[in-house]
MIRO-34919 format. One line per field, with one value per atom (N, C-alpha, C, O, CB): residue number from 1; chain; x, y, z. Coordinates in Angstrom, 2 decimals. Glycine has a CB too. Example, Ala and Ser with C-alpha at 12.3 -4.5 7.8 and 13.67 -1.06 7.14 Angstrom:
BEGIN
pos	(1/1/1/1/1/2/2/2/2/2);
unit	(A/A/A/A/A/A/A/A/A/A);
px	(13.19/12.30/13.20/14.24/11.31/12.85/13.67/12.90/13.41/14.08);
py	(-5.69/-4.50/-3.30/-3.32/-4.47/-2.25/-1.06/0.03/1.14/-0.60);
pz	(7.80/7.80/7.80/8.46/9.05/7.08/7.14/7.87/8.04/5.72);
//
This chain:
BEGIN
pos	(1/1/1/1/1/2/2/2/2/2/3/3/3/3/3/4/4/4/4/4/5/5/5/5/5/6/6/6/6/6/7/7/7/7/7/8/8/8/8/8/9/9/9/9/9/10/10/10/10/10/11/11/11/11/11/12/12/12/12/12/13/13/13/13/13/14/14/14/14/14/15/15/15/15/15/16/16/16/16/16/17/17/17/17/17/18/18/18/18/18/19/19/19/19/19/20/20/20/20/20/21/21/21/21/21/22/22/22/22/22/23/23/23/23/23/24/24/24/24/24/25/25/25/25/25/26/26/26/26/26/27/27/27/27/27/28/28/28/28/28/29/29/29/29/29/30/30/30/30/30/31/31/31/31/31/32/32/32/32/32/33/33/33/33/33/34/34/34/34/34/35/35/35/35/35/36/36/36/36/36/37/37/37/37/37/38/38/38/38/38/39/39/39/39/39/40/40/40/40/40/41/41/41/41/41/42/42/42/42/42/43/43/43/43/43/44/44/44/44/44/45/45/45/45/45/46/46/46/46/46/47/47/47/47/47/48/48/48/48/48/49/49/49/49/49/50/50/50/50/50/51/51/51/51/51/52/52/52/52/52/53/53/53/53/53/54/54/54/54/54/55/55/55/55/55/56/56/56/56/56/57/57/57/57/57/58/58/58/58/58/59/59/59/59/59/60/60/60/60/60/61/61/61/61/61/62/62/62/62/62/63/63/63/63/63/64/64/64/64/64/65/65/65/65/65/66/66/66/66/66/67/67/67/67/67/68/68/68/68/68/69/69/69/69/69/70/70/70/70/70/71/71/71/71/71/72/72/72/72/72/73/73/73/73/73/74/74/74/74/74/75/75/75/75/75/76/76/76/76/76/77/77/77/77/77/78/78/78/78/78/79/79/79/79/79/80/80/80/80/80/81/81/81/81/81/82/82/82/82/82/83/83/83/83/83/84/84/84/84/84/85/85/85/85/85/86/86/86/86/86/87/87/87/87/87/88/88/88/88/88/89/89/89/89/89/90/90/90/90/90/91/91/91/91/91/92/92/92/92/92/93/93/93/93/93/94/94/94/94/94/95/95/95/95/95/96/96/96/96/96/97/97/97/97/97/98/98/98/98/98/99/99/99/99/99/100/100/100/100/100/101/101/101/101/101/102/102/102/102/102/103/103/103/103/103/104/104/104/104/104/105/105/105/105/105/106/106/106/106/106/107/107/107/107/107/108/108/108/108/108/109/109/109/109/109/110/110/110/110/110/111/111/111/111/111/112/112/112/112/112/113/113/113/113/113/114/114/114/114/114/115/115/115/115/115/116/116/116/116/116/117/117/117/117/117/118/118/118/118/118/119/119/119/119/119/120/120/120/120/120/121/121/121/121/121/122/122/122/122/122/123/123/123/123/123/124/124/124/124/124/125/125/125/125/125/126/126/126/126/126/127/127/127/127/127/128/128/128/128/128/129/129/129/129/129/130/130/130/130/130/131/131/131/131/131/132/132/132/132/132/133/133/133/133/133/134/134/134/134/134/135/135/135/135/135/136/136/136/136/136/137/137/137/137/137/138/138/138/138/138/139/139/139/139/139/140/140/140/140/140/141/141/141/141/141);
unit	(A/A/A/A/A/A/A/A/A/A/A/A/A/A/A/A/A/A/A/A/A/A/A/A/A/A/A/A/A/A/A/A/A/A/A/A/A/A/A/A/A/A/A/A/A/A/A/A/A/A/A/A/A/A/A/A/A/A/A/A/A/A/A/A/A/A/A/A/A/A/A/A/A/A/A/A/A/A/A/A/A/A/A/A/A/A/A/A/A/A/A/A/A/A/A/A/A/A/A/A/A/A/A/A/A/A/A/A/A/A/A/A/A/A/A/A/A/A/A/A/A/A/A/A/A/A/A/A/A/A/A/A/A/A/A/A/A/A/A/A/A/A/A/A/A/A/A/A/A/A/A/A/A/A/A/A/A/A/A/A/A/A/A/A/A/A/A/A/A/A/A/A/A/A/A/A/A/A/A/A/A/A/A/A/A/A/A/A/A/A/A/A/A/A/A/A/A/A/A/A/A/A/A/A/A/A/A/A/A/A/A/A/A/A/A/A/A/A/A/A/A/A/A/A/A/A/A/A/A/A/A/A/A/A/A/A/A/A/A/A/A/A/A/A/A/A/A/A/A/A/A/A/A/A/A/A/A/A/A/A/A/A/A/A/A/A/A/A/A/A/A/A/A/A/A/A/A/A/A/A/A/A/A/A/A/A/A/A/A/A/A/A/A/A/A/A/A/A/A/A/A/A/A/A/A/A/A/A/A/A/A/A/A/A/A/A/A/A/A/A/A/A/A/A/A/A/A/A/A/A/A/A/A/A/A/A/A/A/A/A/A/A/A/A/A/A/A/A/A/A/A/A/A/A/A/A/A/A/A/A/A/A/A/A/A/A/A/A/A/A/A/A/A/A/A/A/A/A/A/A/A/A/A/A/A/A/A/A/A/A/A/A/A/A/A/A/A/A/A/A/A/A/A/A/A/A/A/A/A/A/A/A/A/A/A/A/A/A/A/A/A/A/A/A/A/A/A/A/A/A/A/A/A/A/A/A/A/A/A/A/A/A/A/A/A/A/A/A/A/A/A/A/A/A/A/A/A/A/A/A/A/A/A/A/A/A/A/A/A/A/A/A/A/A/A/A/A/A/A/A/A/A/A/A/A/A/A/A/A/A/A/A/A/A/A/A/A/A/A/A/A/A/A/A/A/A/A/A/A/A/A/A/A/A/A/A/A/A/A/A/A/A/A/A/A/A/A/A/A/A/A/A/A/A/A/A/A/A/A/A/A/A/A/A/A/A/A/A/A/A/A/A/A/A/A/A/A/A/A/A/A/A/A/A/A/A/A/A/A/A/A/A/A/A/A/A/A/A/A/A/A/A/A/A/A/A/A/A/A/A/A/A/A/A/A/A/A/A/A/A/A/A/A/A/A/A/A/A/A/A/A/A/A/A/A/A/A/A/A/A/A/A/A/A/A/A/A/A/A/A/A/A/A/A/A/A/A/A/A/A/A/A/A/A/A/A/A/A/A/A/A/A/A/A/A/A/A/A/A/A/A/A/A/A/A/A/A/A/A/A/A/A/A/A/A/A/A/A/A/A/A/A/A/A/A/A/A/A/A/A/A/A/A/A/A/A/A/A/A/A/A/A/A/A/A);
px	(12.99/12.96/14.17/14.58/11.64/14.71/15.86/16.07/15.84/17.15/16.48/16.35/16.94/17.51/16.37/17.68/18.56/18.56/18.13/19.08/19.25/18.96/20.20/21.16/18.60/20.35/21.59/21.36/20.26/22.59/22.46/22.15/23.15/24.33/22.23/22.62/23.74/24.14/23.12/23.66/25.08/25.24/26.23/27.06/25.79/25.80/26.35/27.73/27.75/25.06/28.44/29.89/30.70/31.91/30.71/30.00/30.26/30.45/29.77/28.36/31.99/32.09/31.57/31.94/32.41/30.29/29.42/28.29/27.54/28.90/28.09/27.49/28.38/27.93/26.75/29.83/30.60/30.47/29.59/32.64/30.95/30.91/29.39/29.25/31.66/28.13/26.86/26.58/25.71/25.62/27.84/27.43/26.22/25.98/27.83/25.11/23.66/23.41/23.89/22.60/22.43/22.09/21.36/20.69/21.39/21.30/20.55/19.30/18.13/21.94/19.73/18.98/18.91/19.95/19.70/17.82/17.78/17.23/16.67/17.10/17.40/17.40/16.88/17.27/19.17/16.31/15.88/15.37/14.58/14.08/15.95/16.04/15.61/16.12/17.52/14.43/13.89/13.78/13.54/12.57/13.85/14.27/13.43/13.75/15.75/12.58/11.38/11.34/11.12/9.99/11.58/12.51/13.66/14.77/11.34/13.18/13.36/13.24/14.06/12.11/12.01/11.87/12.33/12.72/11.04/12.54/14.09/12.56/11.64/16.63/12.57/11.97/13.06/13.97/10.85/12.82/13.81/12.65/11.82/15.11/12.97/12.16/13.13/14.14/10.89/12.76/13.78/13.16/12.06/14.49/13.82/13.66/14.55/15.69/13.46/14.04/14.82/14.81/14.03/14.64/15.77/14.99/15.55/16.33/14.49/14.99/14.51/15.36/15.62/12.40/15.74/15.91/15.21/15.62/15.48/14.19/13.25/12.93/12.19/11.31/13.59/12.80/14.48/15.69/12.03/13.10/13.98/14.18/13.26/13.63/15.61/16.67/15.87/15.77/17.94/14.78/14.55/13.24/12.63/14.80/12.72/11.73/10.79/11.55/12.00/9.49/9.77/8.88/8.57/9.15/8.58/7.63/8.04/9.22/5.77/6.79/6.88/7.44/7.73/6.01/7.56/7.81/9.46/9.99/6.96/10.20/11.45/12.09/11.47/12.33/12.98/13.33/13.98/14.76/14.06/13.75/14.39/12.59/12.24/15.99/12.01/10.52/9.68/9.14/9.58/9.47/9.31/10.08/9.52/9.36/11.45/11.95/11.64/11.78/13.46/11.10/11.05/9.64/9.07/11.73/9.06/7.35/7.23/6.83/6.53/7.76/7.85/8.21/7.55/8.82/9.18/9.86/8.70/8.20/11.34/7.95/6.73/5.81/5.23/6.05/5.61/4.24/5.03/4.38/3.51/6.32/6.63/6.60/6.31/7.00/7.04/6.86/5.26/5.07/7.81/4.82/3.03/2.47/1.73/2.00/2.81/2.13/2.58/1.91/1.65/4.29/4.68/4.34/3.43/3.91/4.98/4.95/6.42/7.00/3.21/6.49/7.04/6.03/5.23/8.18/6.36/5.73/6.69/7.85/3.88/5.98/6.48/7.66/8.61/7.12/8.14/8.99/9.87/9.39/8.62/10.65/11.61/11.46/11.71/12.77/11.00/10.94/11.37/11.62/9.82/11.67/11.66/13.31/13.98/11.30/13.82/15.44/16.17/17.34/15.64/15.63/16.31/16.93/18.08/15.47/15.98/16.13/16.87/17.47/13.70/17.08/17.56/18.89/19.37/16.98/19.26/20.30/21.43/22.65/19.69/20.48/21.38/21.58/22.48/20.73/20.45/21.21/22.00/22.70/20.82/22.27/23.33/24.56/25.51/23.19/24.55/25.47/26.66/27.86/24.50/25.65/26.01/25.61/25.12/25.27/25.77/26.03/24.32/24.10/28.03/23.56/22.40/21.86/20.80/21.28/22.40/21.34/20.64/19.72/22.13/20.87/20.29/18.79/17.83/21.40/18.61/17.15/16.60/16.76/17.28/15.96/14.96/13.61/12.83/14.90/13.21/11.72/11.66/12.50/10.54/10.83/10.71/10.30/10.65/9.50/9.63/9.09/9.27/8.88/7.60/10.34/10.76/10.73/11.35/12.49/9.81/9.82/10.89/11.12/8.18/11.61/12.61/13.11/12.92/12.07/14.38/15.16/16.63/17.15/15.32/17.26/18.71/19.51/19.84/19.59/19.57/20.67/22.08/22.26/20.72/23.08/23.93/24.87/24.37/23.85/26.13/27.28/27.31/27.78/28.91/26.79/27.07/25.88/25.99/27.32/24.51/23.16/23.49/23.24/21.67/24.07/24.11/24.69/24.08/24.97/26.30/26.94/26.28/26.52/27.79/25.62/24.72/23.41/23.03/24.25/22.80/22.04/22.33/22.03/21.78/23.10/24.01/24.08/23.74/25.31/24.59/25.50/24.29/24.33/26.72/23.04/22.18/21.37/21.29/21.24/20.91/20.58/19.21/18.68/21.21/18.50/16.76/16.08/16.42/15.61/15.00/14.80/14.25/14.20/14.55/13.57/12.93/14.07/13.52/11.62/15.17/16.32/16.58/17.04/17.25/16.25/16.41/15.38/15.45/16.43/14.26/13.23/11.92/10.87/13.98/11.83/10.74/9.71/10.11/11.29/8.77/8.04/7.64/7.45/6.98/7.50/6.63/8.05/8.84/4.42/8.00/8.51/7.59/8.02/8.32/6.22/5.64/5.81/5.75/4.70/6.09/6.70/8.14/8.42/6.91/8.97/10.38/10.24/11.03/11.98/9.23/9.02/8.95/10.03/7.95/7.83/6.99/7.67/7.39/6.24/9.12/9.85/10.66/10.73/11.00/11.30/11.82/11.31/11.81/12.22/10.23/9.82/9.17/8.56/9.01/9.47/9.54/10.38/10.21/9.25/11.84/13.29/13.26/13.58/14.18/12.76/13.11/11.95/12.12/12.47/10.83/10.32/10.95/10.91/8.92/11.83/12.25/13.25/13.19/12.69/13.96/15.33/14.64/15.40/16.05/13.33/12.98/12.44/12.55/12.05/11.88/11.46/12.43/12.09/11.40);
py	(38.07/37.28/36.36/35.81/36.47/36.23/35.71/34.18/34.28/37.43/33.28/31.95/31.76/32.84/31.00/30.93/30.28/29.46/29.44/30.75/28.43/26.45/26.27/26.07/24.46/26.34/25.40/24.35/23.80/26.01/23.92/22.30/22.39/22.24/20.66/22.69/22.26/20.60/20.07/23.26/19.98/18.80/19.02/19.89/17.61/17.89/17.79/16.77/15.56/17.05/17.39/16.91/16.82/16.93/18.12/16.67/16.18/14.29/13.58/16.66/13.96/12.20/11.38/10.34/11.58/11.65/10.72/10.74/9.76/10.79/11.39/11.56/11.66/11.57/12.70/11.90/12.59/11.18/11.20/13.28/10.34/9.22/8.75/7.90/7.92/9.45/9.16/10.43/10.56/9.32/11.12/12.49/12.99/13.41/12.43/12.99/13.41/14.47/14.99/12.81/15.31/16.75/16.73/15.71/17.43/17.96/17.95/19.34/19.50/18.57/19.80/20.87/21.29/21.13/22.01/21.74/22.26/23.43/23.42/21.54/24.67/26.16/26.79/26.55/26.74/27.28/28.48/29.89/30.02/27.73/30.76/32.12/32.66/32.63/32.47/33.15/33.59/35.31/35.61/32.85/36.49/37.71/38.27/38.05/37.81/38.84/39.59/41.16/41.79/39.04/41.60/43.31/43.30/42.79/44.51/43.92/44.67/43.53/43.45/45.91/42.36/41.35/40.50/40.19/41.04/39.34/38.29/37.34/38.01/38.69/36.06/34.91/33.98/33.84/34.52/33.32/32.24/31.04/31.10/32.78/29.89/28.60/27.52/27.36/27.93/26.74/25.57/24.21/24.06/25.95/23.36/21.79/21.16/21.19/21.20/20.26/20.14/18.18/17.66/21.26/17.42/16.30/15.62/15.93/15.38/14.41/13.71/12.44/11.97/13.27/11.99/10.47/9.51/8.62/10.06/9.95/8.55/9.08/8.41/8.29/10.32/10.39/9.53/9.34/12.63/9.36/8.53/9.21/9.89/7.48/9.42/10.36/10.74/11.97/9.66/9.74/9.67/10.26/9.78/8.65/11.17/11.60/11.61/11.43/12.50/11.75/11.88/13.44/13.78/10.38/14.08/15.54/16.10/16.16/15.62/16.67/17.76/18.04/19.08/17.96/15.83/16.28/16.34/16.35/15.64/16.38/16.55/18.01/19.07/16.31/17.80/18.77/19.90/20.67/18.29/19.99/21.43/22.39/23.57/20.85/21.19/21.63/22.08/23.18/19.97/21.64/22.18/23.05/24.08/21.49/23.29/24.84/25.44/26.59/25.15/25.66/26.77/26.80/27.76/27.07/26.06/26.33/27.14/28.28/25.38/26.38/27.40/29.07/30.00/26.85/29.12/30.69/30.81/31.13/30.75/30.84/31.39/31.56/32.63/30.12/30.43/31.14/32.43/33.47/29.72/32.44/33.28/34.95/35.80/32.84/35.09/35.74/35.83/36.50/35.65/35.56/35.74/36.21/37.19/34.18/35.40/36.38/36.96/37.65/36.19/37.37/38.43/37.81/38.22/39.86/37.03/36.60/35.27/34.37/35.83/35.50/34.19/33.16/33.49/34.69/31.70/31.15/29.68/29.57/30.88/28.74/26.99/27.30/27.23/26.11/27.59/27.96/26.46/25.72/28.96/26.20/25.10/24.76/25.69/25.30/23.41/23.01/21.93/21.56/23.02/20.94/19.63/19.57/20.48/18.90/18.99/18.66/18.26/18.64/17.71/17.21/16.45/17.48/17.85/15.23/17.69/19.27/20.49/21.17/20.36/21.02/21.38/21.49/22.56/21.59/20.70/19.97/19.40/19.27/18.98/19.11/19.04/20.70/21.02/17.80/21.54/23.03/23.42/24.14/24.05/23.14/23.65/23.27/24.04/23.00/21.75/20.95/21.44/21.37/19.45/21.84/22.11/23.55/23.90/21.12/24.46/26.07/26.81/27.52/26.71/26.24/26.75/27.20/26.65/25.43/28.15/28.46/29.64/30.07/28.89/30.27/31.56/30.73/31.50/32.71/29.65/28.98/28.39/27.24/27.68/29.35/29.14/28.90/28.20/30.37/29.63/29.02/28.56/28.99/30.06/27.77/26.98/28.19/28.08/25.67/29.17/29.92/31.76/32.31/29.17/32.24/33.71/34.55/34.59/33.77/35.13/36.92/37.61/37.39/38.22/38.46/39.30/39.32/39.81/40.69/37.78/37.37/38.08/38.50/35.68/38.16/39.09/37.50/36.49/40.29/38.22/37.38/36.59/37.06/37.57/35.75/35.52/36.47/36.90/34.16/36.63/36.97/35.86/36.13/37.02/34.56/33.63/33.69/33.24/32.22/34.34/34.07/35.54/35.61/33.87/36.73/37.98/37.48/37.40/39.30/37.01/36.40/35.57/35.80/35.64/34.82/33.93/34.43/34.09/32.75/35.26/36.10/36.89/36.68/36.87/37.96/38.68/38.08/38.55/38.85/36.87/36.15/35.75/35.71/34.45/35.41/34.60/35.22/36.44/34.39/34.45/35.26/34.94/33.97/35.10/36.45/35.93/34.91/34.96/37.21/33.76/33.10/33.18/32.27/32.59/34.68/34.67/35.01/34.99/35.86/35.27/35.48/33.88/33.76/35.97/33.00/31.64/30.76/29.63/31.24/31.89/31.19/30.81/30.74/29.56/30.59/30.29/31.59/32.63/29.97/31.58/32.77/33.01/34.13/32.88/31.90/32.08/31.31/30.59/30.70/31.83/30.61/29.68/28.76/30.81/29.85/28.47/27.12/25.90/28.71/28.07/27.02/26.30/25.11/27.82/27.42/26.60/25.41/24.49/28.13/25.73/24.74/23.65/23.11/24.89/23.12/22.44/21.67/20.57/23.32/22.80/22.12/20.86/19.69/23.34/21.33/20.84/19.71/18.62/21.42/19.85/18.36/17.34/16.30/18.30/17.91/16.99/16.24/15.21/17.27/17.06/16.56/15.32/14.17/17.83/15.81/14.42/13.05/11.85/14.91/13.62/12.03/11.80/10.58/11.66/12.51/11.45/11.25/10.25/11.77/11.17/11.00/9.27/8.36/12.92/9.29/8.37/6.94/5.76/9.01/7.50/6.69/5.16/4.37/7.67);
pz	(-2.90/-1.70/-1.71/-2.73/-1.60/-0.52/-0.78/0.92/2.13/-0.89/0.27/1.01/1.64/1.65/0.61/2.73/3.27/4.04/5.19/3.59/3.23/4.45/4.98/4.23/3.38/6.53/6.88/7.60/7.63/7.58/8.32/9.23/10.03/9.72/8.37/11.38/12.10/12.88/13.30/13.09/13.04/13.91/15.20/15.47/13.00/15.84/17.27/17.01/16.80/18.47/17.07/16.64/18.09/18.30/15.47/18.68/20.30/19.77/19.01/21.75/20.80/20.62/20.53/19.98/21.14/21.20/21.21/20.04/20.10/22.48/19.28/18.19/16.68/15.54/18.52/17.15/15.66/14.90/14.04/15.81/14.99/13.96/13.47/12.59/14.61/14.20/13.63/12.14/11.28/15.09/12.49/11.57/11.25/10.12/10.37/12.46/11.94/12.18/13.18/12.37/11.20/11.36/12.42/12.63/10.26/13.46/14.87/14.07/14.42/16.72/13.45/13.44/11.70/11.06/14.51/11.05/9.93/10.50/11.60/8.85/9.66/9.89/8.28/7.13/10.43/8.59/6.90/7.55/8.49/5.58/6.89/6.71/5.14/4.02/7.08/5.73/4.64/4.64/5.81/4.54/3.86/3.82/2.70/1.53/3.65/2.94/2.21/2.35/3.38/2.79/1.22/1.77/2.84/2.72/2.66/3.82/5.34/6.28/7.19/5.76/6.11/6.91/6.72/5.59/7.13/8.39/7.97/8.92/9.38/9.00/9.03/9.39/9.41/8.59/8.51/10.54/10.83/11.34/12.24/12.14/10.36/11.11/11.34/10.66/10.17/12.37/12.84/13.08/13.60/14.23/12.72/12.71/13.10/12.62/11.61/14.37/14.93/15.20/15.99/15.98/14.42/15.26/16.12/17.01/14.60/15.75/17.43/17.08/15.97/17.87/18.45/18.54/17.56/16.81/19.84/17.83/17.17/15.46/14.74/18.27/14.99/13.93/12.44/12.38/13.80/11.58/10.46/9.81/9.36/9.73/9.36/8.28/7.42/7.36/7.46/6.17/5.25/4.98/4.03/5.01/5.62/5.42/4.10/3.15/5.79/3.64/2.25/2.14/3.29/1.20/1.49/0.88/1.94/2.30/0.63/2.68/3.71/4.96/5.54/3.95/5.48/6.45/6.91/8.02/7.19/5.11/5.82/6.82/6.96/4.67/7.20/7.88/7.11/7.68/8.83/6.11/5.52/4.82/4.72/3.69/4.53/3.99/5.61/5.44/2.97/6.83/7.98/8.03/7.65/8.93/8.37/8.71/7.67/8.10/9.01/5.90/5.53/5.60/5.06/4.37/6.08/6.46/7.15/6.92/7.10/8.67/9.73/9.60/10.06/10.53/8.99/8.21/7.65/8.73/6.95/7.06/5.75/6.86/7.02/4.22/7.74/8.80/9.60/9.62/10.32/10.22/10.35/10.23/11.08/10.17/8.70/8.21/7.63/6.62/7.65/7.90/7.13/8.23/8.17/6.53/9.74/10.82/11.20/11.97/11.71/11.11/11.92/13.35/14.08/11.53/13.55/14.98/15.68/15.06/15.02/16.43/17.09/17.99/18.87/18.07/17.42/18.63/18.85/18.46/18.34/19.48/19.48/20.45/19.68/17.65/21.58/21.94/22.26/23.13/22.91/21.81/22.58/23.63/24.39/22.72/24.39/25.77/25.81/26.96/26.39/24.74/24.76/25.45/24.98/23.14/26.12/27.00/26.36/26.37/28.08/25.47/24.85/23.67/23.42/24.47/23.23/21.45/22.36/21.53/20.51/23.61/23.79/24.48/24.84/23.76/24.60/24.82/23.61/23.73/25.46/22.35/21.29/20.47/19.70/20.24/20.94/20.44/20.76/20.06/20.49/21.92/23.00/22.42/22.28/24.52/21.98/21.80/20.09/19.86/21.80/19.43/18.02/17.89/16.82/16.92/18.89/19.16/18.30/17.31/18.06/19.21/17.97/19.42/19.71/16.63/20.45/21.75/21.17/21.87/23.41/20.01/19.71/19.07/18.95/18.48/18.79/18.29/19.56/19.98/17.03/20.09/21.30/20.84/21.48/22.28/19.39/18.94/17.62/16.82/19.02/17.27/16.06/14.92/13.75/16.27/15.34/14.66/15.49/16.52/14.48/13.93/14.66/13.34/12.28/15.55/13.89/12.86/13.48/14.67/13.05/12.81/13.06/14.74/15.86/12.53/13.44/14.70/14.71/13.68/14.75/16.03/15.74/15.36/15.98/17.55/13.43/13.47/13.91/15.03/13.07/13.68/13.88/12.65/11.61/14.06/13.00/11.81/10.68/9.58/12.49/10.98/9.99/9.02/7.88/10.59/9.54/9.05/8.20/7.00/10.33/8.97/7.94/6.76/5.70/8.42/6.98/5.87/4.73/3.55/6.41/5.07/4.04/3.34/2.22/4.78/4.16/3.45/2.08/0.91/4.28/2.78/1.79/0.65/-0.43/2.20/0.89/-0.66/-1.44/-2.67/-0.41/-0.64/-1.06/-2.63/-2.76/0.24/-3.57/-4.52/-4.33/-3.79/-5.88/-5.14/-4.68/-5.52/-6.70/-4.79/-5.13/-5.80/-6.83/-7.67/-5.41/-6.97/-8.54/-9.44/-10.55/-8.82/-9.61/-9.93/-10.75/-11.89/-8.55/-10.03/-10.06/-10.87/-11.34/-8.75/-10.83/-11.97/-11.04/-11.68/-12.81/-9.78/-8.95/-9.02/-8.49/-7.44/-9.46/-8.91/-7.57/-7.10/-9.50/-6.93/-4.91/-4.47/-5.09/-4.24/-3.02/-1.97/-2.55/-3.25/-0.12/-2.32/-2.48/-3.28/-3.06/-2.72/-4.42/-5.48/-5.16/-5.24/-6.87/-4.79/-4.69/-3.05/-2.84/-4.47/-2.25/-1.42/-2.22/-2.48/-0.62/-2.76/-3.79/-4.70/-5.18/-4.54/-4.96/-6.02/-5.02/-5.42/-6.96/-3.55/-3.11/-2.70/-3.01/-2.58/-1.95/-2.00/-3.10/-2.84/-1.12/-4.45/-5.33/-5.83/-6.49/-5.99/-5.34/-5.00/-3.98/-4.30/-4.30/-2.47/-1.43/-2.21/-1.99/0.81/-3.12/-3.51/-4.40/-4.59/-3.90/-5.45/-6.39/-5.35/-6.06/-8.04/-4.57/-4.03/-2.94/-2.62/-2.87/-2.67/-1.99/-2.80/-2.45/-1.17/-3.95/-4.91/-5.22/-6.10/-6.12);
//
């Protein structure tokens, strides 16, 4: 099984000197099957999240329900979230939650390279979730 976290930002003037991520993304790849989950935030939400509800532990959630139901759903409506996809080239993330989505060239690229995580010593996604947000609490602590 093989992982992948990116982040895109809105590097539009009016945001570049805030340098904030608009979007966290994970791609997760199980054989043949690819899951894409997205996090997306908000005005009002605080950088510092701590366990689950940061935004890289939501998008690889989202990816795992994904991939577990074989489904898409949560479709993007909010103006505001869509308006900053637009902004930082993410119009191909129309839902929070996508089973076999047509990748981008940048998402094939990163895949590819990506090594699988039991390779890495994790036995589950679950665990390397788990591990991660044991990372954002010591990082909050």
């Amino acid at each position: 099984m093989k992982v992948v976290l990116y982040y895109m930002k809105d590097t539009s003037e009016d945001n570049a000197k805030a340098n904030k991520k608009t979007a966290t993304i994970a791609l997760i790849q199980r054989g043949s099957e690819i899951a894409r989950g997205v996090a997306i935030c908000s005005v009002k939400d605080q950088f510092k999240y701590r366990g689950y509800l940061s935004g890289r532990n939501l998008a690889l959630n989202r990816a795992l329900k994904a991939l577990n139901n074989e489904r898409i759903s949560g479709e993007i409506r909010r103006p505001d979230a869509i308006e900053l996809l637009e902004k930082c080239g993410c119009e191909f993330c129309n839902h929070k939650v996508r089973y076999m989505p047509d990748l981008t060239d940048f998402e094939k690229q990163r895949l590819e390279s990506a090594k699988n995580i039991e390779d890495e010593g994790w036995e589950s996604l679950e665990d390397y979730i788990e591990d991660l947000t044991f990372e954002i609490d010591e990082e909050a602590a």
